[in-house]
C-alpha positions as CSV (number, residue, x, y, z in Angstrom):
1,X,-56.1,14.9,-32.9
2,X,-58.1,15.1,-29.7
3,X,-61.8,14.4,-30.0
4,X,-64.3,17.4,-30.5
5,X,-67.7,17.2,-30.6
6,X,-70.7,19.6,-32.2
7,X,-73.3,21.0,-30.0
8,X,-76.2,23.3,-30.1
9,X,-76.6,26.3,-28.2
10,X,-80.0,25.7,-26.7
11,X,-80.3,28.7,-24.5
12,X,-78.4,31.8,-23.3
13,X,-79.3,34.0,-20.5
14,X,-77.7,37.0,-18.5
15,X,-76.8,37.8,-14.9
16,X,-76.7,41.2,-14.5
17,X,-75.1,43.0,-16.9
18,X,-71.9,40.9,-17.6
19,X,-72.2,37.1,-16.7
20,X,-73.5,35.1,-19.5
21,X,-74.6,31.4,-18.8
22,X,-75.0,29.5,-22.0
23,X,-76.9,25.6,-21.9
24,X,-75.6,23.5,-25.0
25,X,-77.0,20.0,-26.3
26,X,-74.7,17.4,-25.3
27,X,-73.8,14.8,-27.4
28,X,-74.6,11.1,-26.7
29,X,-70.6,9.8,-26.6
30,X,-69.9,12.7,-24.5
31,X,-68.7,12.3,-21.0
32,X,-67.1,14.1,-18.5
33,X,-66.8,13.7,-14.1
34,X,-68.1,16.6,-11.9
35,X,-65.6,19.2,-11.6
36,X,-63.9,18.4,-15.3
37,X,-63.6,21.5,-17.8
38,X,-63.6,21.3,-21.7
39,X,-62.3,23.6,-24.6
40,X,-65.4,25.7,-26.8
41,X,-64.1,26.5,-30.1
42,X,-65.1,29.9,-31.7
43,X,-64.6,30.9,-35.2
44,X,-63.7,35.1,-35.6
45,X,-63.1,37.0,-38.1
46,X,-59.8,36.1,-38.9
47,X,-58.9,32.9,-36.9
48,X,-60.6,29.5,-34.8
49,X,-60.0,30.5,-31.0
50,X,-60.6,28.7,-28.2
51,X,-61.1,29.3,-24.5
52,X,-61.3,26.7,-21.3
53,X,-64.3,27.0,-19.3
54,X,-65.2,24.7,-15.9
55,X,-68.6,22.3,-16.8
56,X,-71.3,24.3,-14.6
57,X,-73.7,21.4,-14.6
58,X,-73.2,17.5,-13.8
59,X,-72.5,14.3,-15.4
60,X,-76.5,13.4,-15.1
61,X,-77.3,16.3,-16.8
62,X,-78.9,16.1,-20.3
63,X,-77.1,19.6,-21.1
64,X,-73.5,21.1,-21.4
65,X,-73.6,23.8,-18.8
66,X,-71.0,26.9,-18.9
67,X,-70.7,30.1,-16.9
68,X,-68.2,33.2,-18.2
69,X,-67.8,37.1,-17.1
70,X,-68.5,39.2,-20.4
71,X,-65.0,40.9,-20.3
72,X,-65.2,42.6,-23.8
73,X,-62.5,39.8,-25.4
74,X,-62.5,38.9,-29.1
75,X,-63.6,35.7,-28.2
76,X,-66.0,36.6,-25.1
77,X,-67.5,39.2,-27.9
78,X,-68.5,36.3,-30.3
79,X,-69.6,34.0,-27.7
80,X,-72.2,36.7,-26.6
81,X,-73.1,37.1,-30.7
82,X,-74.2,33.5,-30.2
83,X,-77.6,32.8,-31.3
84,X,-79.9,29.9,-30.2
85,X,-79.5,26.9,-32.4
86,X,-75.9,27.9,-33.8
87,X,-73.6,25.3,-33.6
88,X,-70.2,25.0,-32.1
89,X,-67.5,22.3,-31.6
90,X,-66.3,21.7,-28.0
91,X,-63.3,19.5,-27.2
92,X,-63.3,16.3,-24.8
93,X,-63.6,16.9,-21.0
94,X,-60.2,17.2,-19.1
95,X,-59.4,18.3,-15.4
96,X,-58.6,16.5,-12.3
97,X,-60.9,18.4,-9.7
98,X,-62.9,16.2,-7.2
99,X,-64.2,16.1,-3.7
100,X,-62.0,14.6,-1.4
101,X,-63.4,11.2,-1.3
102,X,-65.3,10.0,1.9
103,X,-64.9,14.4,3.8
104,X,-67.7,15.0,5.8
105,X,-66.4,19.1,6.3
106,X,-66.2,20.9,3.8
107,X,-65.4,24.6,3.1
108,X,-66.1,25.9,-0.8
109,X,-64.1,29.7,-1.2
110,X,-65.6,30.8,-4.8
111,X,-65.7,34.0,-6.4
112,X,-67.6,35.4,-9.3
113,X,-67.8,32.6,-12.1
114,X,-65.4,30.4,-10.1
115,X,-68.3,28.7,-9.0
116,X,-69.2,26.9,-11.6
117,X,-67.2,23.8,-11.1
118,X,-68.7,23.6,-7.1
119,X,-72.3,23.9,-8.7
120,X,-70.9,20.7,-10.7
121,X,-69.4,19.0,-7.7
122,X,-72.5,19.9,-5.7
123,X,-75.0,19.0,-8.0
124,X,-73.4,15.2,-8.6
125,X,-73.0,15.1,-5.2
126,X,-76.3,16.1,-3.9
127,X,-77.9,14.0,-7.1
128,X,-76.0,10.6,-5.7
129,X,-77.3,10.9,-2.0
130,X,-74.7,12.4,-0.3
131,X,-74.9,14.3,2.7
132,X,-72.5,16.3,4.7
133,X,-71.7,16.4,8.2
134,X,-71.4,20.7,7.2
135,X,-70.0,21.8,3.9
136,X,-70.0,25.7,3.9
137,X,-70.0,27.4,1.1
138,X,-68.0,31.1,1.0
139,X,-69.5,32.6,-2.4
140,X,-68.1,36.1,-3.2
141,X,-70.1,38.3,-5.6
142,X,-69.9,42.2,-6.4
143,X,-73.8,43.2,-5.5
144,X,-76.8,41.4,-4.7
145,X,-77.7,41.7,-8.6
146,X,-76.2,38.5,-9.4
147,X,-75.2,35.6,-7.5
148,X,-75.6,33.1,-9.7
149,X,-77.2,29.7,-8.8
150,X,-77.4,30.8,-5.0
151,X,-81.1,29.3,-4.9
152,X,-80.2,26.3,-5.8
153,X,-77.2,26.0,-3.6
154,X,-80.0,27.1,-0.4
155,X,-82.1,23.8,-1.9
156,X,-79.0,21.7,-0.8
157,X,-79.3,22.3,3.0
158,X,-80.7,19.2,3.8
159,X,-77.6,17.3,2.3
160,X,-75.3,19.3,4.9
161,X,-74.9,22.2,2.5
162,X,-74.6,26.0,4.2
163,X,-74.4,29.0,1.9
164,X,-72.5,32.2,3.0
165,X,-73.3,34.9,0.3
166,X,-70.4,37.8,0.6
167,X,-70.8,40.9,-1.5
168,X,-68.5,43.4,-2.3
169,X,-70.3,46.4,-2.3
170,X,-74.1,45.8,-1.2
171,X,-76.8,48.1,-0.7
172,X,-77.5,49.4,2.5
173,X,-79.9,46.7,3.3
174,X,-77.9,43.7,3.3
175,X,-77.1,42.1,6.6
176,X,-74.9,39.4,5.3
177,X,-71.5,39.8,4.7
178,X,-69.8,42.7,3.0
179,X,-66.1,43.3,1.4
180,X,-63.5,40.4,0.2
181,X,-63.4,37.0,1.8
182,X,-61.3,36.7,5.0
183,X,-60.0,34.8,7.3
184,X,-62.2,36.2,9.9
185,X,-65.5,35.6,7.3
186,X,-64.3,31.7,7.5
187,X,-63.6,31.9,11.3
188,X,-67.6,33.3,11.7
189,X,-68.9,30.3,9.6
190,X,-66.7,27.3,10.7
191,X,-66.0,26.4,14.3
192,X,-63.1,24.5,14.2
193,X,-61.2,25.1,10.8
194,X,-59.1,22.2,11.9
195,X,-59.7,18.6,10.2
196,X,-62.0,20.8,7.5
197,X,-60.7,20.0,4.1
198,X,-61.0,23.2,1.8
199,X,-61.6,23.9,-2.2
200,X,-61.4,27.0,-3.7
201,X,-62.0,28.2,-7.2
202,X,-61.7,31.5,-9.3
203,X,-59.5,33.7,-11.2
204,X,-55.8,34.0,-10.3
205,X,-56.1,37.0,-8.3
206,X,-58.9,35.7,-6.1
207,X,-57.1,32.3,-6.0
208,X,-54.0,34.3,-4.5
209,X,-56.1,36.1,-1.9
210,X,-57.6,32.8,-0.6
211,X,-54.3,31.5,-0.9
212,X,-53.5,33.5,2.0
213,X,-56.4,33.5,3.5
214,X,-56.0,29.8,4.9
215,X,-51.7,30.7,5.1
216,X,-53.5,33.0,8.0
217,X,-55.9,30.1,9.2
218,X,-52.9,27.5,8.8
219,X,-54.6,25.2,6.3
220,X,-51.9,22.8,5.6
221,X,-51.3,22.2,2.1
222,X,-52.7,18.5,2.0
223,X,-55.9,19.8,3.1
224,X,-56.4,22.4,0.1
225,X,-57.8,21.9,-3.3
226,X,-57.0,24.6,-5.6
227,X,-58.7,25.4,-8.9
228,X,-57.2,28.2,-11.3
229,X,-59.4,30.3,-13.9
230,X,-57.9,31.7,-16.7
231,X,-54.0,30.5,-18.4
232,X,-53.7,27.9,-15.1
233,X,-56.7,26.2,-16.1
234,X,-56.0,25.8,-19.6
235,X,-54.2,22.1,-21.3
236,X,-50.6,22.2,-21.9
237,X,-50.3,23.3,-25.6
């Protein structure tokens, strides 16, 4: 049986009105790489369920770090009944996602809670020294009520790190960018898109959109690195 491991719910704390961000205790023999994801195990009513989320914080990190949309789910439902100090089991990290070792351009295309596992490569990477020639950062949000972690990606500039904030339906007073991710949003913030190696993160739907978004740049294939939320994410079995 894979390994799990009990930890404490040490905080919780809302976004807006839907995204929850919940900071666990993490257990000394517990390891996981920037990037990885792990399994949270919830008990219901009836059954033991258990969901896949991205690790939102980094391998330094005293604390378990996850960041999930409230969609109204049996499971989402008991995760927001969670009070501090209840305790949970979570399963051993997993998950392939890295930087590309030794890139100097970078372009980040997250949406929503897809960017938790860039705020993990970010904050390892940032945390070990590194600096970037330019990594951009494309970060797609509904309204300027929640953008999670945005201030702390506008810390990383001096390590090369540039944030583009995108919102879907600001108010009238925003200057930055406005509707869906394009390939004309990426053509404004990165001069040239050739020899830029690209990640992008989210559900599948905004996966498939930016998917096509560097099909219209002609991003070849070697130079993408794609990470699925929801089923895709998820372990075999």
């Amino acid at each position: 049986m894979p390994a799990r491991f009990e930890v404490e719910l040490l905080e919780r704390c809302l976004c807006g009105a839907e995204i929850l961000t919940c900071r666990f205790s993490r257990p000394a023999e517990y390891a996981f790489r920037a990037g990885q994801w792990f399994r949270l195990f919830l008990h219901t009513p009836d059954d033991e369920i258990a969901e896949t989320f991205s690790h939102c914080s980094a391998p330094f990190d005293d604390e378990i770090v996850m960041t999930t949309r409230l969609s109204g789910s049996v499971f989402k439902n008991v995760l927001d009944g969670l009070e501090v100090g209840d305790r949970v089991e979570i399963s051993a990290s997993g998950g392939r996602l890295s930087l590309p070792e030794g890139a100097q351009r970078l372009c980040f295309l997250a949406g929503g809670v897809g960017i938790t596992p860039v705020r993990s490569l970010l904050r390892a990477a940032t945390h070990e020294g590194r600096a970037f020639d330019d990594a951009v950062l494309i970060y797609g949000n509904r309204d300027e009520s929640c953008a999670p972690f945005a201030e702390e990606f506008k810390a990383m500039q001096s390590a090369g790190v540039r944030l583009v904030l995108c919102y879907e339906r600001p108010s009238d007073d925003w200057t930055g960018e406005r509707g869906f991710i394009t390939a004309e949003t990426v053509r404004r913030h990165l001069e040239p898109v050739e020899g830029c190696g690209f990640l992008i993160a989210g559900p599948p739907v905004m996966v498939e959109a930016m998917e096509r978004v560097l099909d219209e740049l002609g991003v070849p294939g070697e130079a993408r690195t794609v990470e699925h939320f929801g089923a895709a994410l998820r372990p075999a079995g």
